[in-house]
N, C-alpha and C positions, 0 to 999 in steps of 0.2 A: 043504832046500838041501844039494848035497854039497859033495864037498872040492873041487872044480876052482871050481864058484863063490864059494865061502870065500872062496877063496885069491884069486881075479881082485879080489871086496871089499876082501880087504885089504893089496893090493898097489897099490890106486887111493885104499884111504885114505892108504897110507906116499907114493906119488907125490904126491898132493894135500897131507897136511901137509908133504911137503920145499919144496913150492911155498908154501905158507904163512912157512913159516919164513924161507924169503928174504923174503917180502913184510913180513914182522913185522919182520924187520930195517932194511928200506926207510922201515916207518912209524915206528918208533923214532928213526930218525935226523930224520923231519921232525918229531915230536911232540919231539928235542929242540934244535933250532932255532925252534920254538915258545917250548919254556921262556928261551931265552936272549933272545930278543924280548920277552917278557914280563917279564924283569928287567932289563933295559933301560930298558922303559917304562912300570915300574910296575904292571902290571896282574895281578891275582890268578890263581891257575892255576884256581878252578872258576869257568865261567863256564854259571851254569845255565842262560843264553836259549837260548846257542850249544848246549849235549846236547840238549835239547830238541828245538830244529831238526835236528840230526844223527839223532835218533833217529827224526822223522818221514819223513826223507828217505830213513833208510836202511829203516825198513820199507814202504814203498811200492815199491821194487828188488824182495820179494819176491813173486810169483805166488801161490806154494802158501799158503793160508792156515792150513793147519796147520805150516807150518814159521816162520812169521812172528813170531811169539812167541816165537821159540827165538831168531830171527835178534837179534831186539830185548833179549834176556839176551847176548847173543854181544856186542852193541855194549856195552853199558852196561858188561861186563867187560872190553873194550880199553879204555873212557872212564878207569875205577878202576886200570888199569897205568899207563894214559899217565897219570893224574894222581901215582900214587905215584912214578912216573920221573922227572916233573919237580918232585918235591919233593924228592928226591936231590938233582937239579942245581942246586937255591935253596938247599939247606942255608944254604951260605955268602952269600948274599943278605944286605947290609947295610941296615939302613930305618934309616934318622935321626929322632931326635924330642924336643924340648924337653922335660926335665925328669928326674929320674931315676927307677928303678922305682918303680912306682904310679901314674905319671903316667895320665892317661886318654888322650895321647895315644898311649903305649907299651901302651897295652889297646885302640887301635883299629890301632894297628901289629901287635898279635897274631892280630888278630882278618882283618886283611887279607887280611897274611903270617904264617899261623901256621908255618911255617916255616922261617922269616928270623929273622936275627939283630936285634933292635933293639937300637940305641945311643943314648946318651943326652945330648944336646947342654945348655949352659949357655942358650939363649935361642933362639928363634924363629929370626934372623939365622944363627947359628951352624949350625945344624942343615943350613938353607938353605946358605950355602956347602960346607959338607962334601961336599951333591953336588956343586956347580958345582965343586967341585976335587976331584972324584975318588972321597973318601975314601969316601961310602958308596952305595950301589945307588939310593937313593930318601929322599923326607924323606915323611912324615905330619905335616902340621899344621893345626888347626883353621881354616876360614872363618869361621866364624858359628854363633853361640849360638841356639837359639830365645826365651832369656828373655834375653840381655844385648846382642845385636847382632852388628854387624862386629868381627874382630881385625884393625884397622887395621894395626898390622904386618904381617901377612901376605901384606894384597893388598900394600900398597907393596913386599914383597920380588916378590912377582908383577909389577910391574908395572917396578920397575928392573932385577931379576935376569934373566936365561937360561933359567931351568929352564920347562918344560910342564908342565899338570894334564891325568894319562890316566884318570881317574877321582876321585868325590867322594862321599862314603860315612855315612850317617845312624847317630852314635850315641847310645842312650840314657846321660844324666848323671844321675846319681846324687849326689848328695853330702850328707856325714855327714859331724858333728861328731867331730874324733877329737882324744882325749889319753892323759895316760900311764895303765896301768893304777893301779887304787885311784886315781884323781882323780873327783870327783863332780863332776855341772853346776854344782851351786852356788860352786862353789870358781874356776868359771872367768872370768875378767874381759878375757881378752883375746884374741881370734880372726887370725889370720894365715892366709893365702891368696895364689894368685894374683888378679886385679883381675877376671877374667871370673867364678872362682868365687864372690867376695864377692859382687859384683853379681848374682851369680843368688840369691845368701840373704842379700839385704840386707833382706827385711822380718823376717824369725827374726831379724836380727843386733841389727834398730832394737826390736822387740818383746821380744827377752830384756834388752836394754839392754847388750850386746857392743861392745866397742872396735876395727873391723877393721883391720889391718894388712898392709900386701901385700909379697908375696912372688915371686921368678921364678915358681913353679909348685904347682898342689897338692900333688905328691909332696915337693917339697924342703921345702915347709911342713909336712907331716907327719913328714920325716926331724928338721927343726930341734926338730919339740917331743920327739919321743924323746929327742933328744940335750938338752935344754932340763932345768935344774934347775926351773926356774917352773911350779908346779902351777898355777898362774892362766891359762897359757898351753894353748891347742888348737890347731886348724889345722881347715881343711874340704877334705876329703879321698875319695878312692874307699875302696872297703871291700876292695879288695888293696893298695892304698897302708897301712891300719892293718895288713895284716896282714905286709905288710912290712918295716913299724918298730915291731912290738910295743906298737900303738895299740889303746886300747878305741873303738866307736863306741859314743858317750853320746846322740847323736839323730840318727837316718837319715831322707831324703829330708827334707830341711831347703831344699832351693830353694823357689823361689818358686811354683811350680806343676808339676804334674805332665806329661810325656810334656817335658823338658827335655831338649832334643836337641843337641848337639854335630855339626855339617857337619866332616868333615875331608878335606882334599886329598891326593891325591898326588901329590907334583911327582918330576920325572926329567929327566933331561938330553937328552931323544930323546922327541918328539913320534910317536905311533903313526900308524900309516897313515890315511888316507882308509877311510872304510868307510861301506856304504851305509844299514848301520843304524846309524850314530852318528845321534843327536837331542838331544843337551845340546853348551853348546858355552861358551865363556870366550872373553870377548875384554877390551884394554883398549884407550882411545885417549883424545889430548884434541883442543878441536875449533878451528878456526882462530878468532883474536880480530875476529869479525865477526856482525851482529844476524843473530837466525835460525841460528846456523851449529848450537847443538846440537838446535834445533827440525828441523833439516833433516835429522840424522845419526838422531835416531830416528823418525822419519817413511820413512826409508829402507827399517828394518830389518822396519817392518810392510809397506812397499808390497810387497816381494818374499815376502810370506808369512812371517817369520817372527815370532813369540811372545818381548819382549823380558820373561823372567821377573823380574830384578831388575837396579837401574841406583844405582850409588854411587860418589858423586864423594868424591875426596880432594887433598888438595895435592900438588901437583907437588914443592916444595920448594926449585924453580930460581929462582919467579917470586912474590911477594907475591899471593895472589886467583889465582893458576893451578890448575886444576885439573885431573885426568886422571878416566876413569869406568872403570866396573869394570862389567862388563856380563855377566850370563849369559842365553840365549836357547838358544829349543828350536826343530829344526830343524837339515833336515843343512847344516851352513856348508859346507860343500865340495860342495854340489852345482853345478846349472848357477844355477839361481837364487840358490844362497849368492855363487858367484865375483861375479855383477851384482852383488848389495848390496855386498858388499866393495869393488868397480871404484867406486860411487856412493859407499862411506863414504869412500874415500881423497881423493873432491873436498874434504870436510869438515872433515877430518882433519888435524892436522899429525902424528902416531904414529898407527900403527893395529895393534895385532901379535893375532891369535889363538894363545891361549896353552892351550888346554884342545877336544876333539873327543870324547866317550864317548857310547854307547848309552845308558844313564841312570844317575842317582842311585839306587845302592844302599843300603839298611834293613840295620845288619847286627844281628842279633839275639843 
């Protein structure tokens, strides 16, 4: 190769990267309107379906098969800028969440948004208004227990409050007996917790012969016994929770069974877009005081195809025997077929509101 063709090379590189660099700047500005959408709505910056797809698409655009591989390294390193850029622009990203450090919900708020700030509200309720009045970006709070049930709080803040669920997120609970250092099990007589942890190690609590006592949350139960003169006194707790009040754990995985999962929501104040791969969906409604009326509402939601995964009534609290349901179903609710059941559920219906539309329940590990 001589010098004239060198030089023609690398005069078509330096033109080609100036054209790059506008266009990087171009994608930059929509990767960060991406991010500010996303903390908005709640929704985590890695979104592994979506590279996945991007990746497939973007190597199929190339021809040459030996440059295809290269093109597919070239994406996957725009995928890890634009996530480190929009993890700058969340820095300040506030998640609300019941309890104070240690809480399992503040370990599924890290784990969402590792980095976001989470804050620490006194109750369920609390947290919950913080978004609806501004103060923080998003709340994380548990739906349902695999060993203890519904947090009947929670939907009822679902279902009176404002706020959207843009996703619902599977985490492993853990929970261990935690007191002060130099206290032995034998010494201890009396367990404090919040009511969904007791409940999940109520046969350890009934088999060691433990007195339970409940508390707002596990973390503030493991702060009380640190600060607690009473070596009789424990708390059942996460194993960052001991380690962040100077707690021993005297017995781990003390629930009731094994693969104890914690469902957690995230609510926001701005419901995310329609999308065609959303398939999980939250609704809530109650149904008019007439025979057949909720025989008829879920009857509705299979005739137009869709999959009513779980259906829990709770009281309304306006009306003695009123009750509203809490419904999660798979399938896009926004399609053509979702809008007809919808059009059908509102004959039945006196409320109807869809409150939750994501691609699916994530496992976070």
């Amino acid at each position: 190769m001589n010098r004239s063709v060198l030089e023609e090379a690398r005069d078509a590189i330096d033109r080609i990267d100036g054209q790059m660099a506008a266009l990087f700047e171009e994608r930059m500005e929509a990767v960060k309107r991406v991010a500010l959408y996303k903390k908005e709505t709640g929704m985590p910056i890695f979104d592994p379906a979506r590279e996945e797809r991007i990746i497939e698409a973007g190597s199929r655009r190339i021809e040459n098969e030996v440059l295809r591989g290269h093109f597919v390294n070239f994406l996957r390193s725009n995928m890890e800028i634009s996530k480190a850029f929009q993890s700058s622009l969340l820095e300040g990203m506030r998640v609300a969440y019941s309890g104070v450090s240690g809480a399992f919900a503040e370990i599924a708020a890290k784990k969402i948004f590792p980095d976001a700030n989470p804050i620490g509200y006194a109750d369920f309720a609390a947290a919950y208004r913080a978004v609806e009045d501004g103060l923080c970006d998003v709340a994380v709070l548990p739906l349902e227990n695999s060993t203890n049930g519904d947090v009947g709080t929670v939907m009822d803040l679902a279902f009176f409050g404002s706020l959207y669920i843009n996703g619902i997120y599977d985490v492993e609970i853990v929970q261990n007996l935690l007191a002060k250092k130099g206290v032995s099990f034998g010494q201890i007589k009396t367990v404090i917790s919040h009511p969904q942890a007791l409940g999940q190690c109520a046969r350890f609590l009934k088999q060691e012969g433990l007195e339970a006592r409940e508390a707002v949350n596990t973390a503030t139960a493991a702060k009380a016994v640190a600060e607690s003169e009473d070596e009789s006194l424990a708390a059942i707790g996460s194993e960052a929770a001991a380690k962040e009040y100077g707690l021993e754990i005297l017995r781990s995985h003390i629930q009731e069974k094994g693969g104890n999962t914690t469902r957690f929501a995230v609510f926001s104040r701005i419901r995310k877009e329609k999308a065609e791969g959303d398939q999980k969906f939250v609704m809530l409604f109650t149904v008019k005081n007439e025979a057949g009326a909720l025989a008829k509402a879920i009857s509705a939601i299979g005739t137009y195809g869709f999959n009513l995964r779980a259906i829990k009534s709770r009281p309304t609290k306006h009306l003695s025997w009123e009750y509203y349901f809490f419904c999660e179903g798979e399938g896009n609710i926004f399609s053509d077929e979702g809008e007809r059941m919808l059009s059908r559920l509102r004959e039945n219906c006196n409320d109807l509101k869809v409150i939750g539309s994501f691609e699916k329940e994530i496992i976070l590990e």
